[in-house]
Structures are given as structure tokens and as C-alpha cells.
C-alpha positions in Angstrom: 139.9 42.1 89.5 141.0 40.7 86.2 143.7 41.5 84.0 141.1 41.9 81.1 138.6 44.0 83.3 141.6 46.2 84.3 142.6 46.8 81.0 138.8 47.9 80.0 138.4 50.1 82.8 141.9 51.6 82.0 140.1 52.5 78.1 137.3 53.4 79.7 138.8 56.2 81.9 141.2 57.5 79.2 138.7 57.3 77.0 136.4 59.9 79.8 139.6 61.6 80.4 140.1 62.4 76.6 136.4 63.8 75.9 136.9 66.2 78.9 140.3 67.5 77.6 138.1 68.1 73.6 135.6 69.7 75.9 138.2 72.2 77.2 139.8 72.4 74.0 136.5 73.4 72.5 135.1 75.9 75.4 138.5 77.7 75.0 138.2 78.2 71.7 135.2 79.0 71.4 135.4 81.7 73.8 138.3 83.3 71.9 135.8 83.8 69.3 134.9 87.4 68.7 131.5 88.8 69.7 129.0 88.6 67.1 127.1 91.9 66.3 123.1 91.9 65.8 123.4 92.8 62.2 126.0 90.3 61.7 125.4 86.4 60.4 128.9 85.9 58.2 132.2 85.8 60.6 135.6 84.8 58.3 138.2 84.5 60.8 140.4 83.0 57.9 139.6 85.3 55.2 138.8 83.3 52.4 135.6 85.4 51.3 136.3 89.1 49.6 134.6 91.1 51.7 132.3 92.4 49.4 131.0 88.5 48.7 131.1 88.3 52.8 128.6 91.3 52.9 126.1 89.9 50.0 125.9 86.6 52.1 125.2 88.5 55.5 123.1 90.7 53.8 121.2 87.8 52.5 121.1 85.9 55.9 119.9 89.1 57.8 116.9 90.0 55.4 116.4 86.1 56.2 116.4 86.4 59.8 114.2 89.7 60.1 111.1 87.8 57.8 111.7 84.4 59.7 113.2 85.3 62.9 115.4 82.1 62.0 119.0 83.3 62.1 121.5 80.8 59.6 124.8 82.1 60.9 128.3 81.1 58.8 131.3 80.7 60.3 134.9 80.4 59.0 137.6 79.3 61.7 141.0 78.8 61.5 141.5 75.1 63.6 142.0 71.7 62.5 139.1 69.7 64.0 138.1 66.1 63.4 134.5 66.0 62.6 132.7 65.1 65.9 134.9 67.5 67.8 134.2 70.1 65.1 130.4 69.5 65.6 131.1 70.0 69.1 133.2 73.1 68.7 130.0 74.2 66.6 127.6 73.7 69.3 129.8 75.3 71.5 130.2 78.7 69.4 126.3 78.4 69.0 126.2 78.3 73.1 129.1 81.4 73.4 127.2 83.3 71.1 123.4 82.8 72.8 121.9 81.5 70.4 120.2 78.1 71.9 117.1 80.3 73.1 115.9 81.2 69.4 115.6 79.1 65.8 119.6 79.3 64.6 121.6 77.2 62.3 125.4 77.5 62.4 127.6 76.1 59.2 131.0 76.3 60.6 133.7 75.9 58.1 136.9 74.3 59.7 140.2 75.1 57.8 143.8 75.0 59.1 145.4 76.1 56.3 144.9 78.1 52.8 145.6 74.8 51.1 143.6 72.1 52.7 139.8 71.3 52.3 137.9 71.8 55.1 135.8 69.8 57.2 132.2 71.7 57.1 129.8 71.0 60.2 126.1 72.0 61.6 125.0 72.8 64.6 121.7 73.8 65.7 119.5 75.5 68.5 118.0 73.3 71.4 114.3 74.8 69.3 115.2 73.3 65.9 117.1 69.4 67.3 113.9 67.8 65.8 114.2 69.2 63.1 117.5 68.3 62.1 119.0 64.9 63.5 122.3 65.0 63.5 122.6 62.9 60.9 120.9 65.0 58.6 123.0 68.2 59.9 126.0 65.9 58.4 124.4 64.7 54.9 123.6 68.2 54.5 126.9 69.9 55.2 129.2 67.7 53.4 126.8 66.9 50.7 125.8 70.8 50.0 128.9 72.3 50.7 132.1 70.1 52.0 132.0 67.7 48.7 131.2 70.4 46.3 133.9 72.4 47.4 136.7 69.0 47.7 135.8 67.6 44.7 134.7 70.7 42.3 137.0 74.1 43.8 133.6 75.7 43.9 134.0 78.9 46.5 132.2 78.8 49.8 130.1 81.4 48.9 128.2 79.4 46.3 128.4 76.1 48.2 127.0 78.3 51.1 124.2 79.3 48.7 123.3 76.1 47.3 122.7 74.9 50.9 120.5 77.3 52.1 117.4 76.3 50.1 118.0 73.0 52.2 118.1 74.2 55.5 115.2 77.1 55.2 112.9 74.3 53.7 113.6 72.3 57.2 113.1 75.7 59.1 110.2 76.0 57.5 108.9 72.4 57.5 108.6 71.8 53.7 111.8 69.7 54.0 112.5 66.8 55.9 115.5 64.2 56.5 113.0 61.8 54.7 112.7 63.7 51.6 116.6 63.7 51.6 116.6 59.9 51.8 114.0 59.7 48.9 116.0 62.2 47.1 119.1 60.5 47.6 118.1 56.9 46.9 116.4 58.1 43.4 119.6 59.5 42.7 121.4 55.9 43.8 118.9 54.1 41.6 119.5 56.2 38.6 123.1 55.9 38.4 122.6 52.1 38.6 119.8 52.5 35.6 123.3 54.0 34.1 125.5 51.8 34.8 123.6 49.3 33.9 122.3 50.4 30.3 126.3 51.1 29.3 126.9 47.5 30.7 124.1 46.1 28.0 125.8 48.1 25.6 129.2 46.5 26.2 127.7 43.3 26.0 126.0 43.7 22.7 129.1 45.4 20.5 132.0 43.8 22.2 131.5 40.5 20.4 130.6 42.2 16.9 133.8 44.1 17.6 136.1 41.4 17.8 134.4 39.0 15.1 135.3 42.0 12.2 138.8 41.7 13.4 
């Protein structure tokens, strides 16, 4: 064997030995999670909602989930997770908690501390993976809610609300990942209609400007 194909199996095999220590990682955290109730679809382990804004939301979620039988679950943990082990952390909580067997959504909110942004992920049932590619499941969360929050200070609560149109429209097959790429490229185009027009502007005064000097 070669030095060069010893020193790619050696990456290789850390590289399998590290997903099987995140794997753990995850399966024993997410089995220190509490049990969650049937009349329960909120769970702050942080406590960053007032609970009376916790119990609007779950009261929200549950009429939700006894019109639909589609269960949108939220969940606040305190751990400091890098985004694809937080997805998997997710689908992990989703698989502690029995869910896989019916329509369910998690948003798991990922915060270490009071004073950091979190990391905001989805996971989904094994009955809605169609439905939401994982690369939808991580436009949505960190366009909804994650960049909202970051950039604006808005609270969870009305990220959490602003996002829920979104993923009952894909429950519900009225929308799709492709009307989020048509949604999201008008937007792209627009700002560039913007940016464009001030540009023109610049153009045509800046001369004019300078000459009365």
C-alpha cells in the first residue's frame, strides 16, 4: 500500500469513526429529552418563551393537529450543535418521541446560551420526506425563523408564527419547494431592478453635481 492510499483510508476511518461518536452524542441526548404529552406540541427546555406565549403557540399547534392530524411540534434545547448534527439531533428527537409513523414536523431551536443566536433546524416524518427535501427544511428554517430572529431580535414566537403558513401549505400541498424558488428568485430580481435604477440615478446627477461646483 501507498503512503497516499494509507493516509486516505486513515480520513476515511476517522472520518466513520467521528459520525458514529455524533450518532451517540445525538441518541443520548435525545433520550434525555422529557416525554412529550398528547396535548403537548411546544417543549422550552431553555425557557425563552413566557409561558403564557408557550401555551398560545401549543394551543395553536394542537387545534392544528386535531383538524389535520399533522402534528408541527417546537422544540427549544439547550446544546450547541453545528447544523447537520443539529438536523440529526432533530430527527432523532422526532424518532424518541414516535413520531415517524404519522404526518409531523419538528422546528428545533438549538441555543447554548441566553446570549447567542441559535441555529434553527427541521426535521420531518418518514410520511412527509417528499414533501420536504432537506433542502427546503433548511431554506425554510433559517429563512422563516433563524435570520429573522439574528438579524431583526424578533422573538421566537412570532418567527415560529410566520413560519407556519409555510410548512402547513407543504402539508397540505398548496406549497411546494418550487414555489419557494420562484418566490425567492422574484425577490433576487427585484432587488437587482433596485440596485440597478439607484445606479442610473448616480450616473445621471453625479456629473451635474460636480460641474455646479
Amino acid at each position: 500500500m501507498t503512503v497516499a492510499y494509507m493516509k486516505r483510508l486513515h480520513r476515511i476511518l476517522m472520518a466513520v469513526v467521528l459520525c458514529g461518536v455524533m450518532a451517540v452524542a445525538n441518541f443520548a441526548h435525545a433520550s434525555s429529552l422529557p416525554p412529550l404529552r398528547t396535548d403537548q406540541c411546544v417543549v422550552d427546555m431553555v425557557g425563552v418563551m413566557p409561558a403564557d406565549t408557550a401555551k398560545l403557540l401549543n394551543d395553536s399547534l394542537m387545534r392544528y393537529y386535531s383538524a389535520t392530524n399533522a402534528k408541527i411540534l417546537v422544540a427549544v434545547a439547550d446544546t450547541s450543535l453545528e447544523r447537520l448534527h443539529a438536523e440529526a439531533y432533530a430527527a432523532q428527537i422526532l424518532k424518541n418521541w414516535n413520531l415517524n409513523h404519522q404526518k409531523s414536523v419538528l422546528i428545533l431551536i438549538a441555543k447554548a446560551k441566553t446570549d447567542e443566536f441559535p441555529i434553527v433546524v427541521m426535521a420531518v416524518s418518514d410520511q412527509l420526506r417528499d414533501q420536504f427535501p432537506r433542502v427546503f427544511c433548511k431554506h425554510l428554517s433559517i429563512d422563516r425563523l433563524e435570520k429573522p430572529v439574528c438579524d431583526n431580535g424578533e422573538s421566537y414566537y412570532h418567527g415560529i408564527c410566520d413560519m407556519l403558513p409555510y410548512i402547513q401549505g407543504v402539508i397540505a400541498g398548496t406549497y411546494t419547494d418550487a414555489d419557494y424558488r420562484t418566490a425567492r428568485a422574484g425577490k433576487g430580481w427585484q432587488a437587482y431592478l433596485v440596485a440597478g435604477a439607484l445606479l442610473i440615478l448616480v450616473a445621471a446627477f453625479y456629473p451635474k453635481s460636480k460641474k455646479h461646483r
